[in-house]
N, C-alpha and C positions, 0 to 999 in steps of 0.2 A: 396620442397613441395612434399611431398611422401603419396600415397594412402589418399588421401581429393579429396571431390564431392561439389561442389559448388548449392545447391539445385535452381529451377529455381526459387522458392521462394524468393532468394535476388533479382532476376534479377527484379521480380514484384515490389518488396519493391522502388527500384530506378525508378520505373515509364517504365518499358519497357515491353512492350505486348507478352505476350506467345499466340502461335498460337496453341501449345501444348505441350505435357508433353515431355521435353528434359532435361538431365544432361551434366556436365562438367566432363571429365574423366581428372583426369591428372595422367602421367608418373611416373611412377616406380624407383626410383633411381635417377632421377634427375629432373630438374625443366622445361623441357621442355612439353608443352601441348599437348595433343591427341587430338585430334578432331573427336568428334563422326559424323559417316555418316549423318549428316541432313539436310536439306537444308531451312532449316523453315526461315533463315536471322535472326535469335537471334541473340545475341549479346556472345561476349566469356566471359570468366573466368575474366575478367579485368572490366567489367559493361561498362567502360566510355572511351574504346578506339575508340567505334562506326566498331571496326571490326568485321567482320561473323566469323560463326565458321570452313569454310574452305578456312580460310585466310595464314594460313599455318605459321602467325603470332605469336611468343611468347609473353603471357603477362608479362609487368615487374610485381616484387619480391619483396616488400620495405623489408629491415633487421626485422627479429622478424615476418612477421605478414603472411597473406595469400595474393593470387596474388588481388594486385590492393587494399588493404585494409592496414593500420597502424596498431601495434601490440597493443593489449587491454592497457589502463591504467592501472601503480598499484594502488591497492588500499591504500589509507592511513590512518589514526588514524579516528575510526567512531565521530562521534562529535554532532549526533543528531538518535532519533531513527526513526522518521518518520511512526510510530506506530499510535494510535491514536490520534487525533487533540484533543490539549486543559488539557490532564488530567494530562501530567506534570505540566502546570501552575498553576494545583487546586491543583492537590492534593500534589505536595511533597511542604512542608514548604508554601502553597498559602496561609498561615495567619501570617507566620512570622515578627516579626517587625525588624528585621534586613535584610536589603536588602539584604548585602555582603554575611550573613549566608544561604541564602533563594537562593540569585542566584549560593553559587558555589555548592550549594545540587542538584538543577536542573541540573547543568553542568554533575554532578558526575553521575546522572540519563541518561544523553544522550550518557555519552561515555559508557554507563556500556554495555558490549560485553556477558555476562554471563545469556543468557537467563535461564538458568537450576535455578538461584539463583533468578531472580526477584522478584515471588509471596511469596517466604519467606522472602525476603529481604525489600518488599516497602509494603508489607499491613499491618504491623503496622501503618505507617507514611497515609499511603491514609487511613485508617478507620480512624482514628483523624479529619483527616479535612472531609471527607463523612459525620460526623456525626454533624458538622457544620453548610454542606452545606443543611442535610435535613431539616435544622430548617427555609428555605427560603418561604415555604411554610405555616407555621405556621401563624395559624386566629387569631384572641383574644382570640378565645375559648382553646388555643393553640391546637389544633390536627391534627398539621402537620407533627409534629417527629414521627419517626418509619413505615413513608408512602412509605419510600425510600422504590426502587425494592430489594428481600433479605435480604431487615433487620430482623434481628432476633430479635424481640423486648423482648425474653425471655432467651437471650442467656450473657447478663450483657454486660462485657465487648468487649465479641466478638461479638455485635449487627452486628456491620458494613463489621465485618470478610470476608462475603461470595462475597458482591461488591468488595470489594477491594480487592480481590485476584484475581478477574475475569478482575479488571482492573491495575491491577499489571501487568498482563502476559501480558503485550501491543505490542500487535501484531493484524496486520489485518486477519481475518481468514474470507475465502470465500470457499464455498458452490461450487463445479466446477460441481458438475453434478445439479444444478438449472437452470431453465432457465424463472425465473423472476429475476430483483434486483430491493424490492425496501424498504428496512428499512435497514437501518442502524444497528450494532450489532445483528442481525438478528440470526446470527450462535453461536452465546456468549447465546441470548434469549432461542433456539431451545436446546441447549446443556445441558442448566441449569433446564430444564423443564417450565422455567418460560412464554416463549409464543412459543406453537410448531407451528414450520412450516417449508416453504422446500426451502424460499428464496434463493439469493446467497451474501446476505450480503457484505462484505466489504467495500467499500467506493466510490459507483458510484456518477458521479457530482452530480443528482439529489439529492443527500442526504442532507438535513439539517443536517450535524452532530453536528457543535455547541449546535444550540438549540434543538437536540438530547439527548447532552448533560447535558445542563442544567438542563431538565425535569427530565432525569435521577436520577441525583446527587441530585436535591432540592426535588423529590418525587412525581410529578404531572403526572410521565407514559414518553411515550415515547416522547411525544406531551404536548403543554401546557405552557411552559414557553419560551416566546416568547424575542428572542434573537435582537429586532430590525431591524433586518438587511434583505431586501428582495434581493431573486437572481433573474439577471440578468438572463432570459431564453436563450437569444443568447448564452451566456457562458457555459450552462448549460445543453445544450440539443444534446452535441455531441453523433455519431453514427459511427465516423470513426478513427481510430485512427491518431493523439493523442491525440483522443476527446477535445481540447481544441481550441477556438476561437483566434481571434485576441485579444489585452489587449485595456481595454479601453480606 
């Protein structure tokens, strides 16, 4: 372990009280610990051996990783994007009638690693079915088509073009200097001109995204097409990380 600071930040993370702003120095060339002059009783470079930092104690080493920690995972073959909820299931093949065809498109969709390719590569396929789902809305009077956000109702074949490139690049994007969050695609809206504002978007619990969704795709705005489904506010209203409740 050569020239690495262990910030007291971890020490927090593990539930241990700083009395004040103190670092871990470690040793130059080998793996023995330095111990800064302090006397605050923090705890050392190892979190969870419960010893001070003028214990005189070395912390152990595990192979690969830093003192008192396991060396990171490797990463293996991606297998889902974890991008936005719901629009692989609509949009690529979500009208097909062959299942086998429909599901290993999605598969091909989750592993695809090639972000630079996506918005040329899947908004063919998402405008097809966007221009499906705008017809959800449609009265007797039919005048529900062409209500979708972006439609180009004069643009022929490329009506749907401008949604579906926007939701091709499926990626969460957040706003880091806002300091509200409370719409959903908010930073995609703001971007496009289509509703400015300074939210921080991306995907906080409070978010309806499905029936976000829905609205979206079938035309009714951002709101409106009401997905059955009511949240759970205890689940829903975390403030600490990792924002999640117990399961029900």
């Amino acid at each position: 372990m050569k020239n690495k600071t262990v910030l007291t930040a971890a020490l927090a993370l593990l539930g241990t009280s700083l009395a004040g702003t103190a670092f871990w120095a470690c040793g130059n060339g080998d793996d023995n610990a330095v111990p800064l002059p302090v006397d605050s009783g923090i705890l050392d470079a190892t979190l969870d051996t419960g010893l001070p930092f003028d214990s005189g104690v070395t912390p152990p080493v595990e192979a690969g990783g830093d003192a008192g920690f396991p060396p990171p995972p490797a990463l293996g073959v991606q297998i889902d994007r974890l991008g936005r909820p719901a629009i692989n299931t609509a949009l690529t093949h979500g009208f097909d009638g062959d299942a086998s065809t429909a599901g290993a498109a999605k598969d091909s969709y989750n592993f695809d690693t090639e972000a630079g390719a996506w918005v040329p590569r899947y908004t063919p396929e998402f405008a097809k079915n966007l221009a499906i789902l705008d017809s959800l809305d449609t009265s007797d009077a039919g005048t529900g088509c062409g209500n979708q956000p972006f439609a180009q109702n004069d643009a022929g074949a490329a009506r749907y073009d401008t949604l579906a490139s926007v939701l091709a690049n499926d990626r969460l994007w957040v706003n880091t200097a806002a300091t509200t969050c409370t719409q959903y695609l908010a930073v995609e809206l703001n971007a496009t001109g289509l509703q400015v504002n300074t939210d921080c978007g991306g995907r906080a619990l409070p978010y309806d995204v499905i029936q976000t969704t829905y609205s979206v795709t079938s035309g009714v705005g951002l709101s409106g097409f009401d997905d059955g489904v009511t949240a759970v506010t205890t689940k829903t209203s975390g403030t600490t990380f990792p924002y999640l409740a117990a399961p029900l």
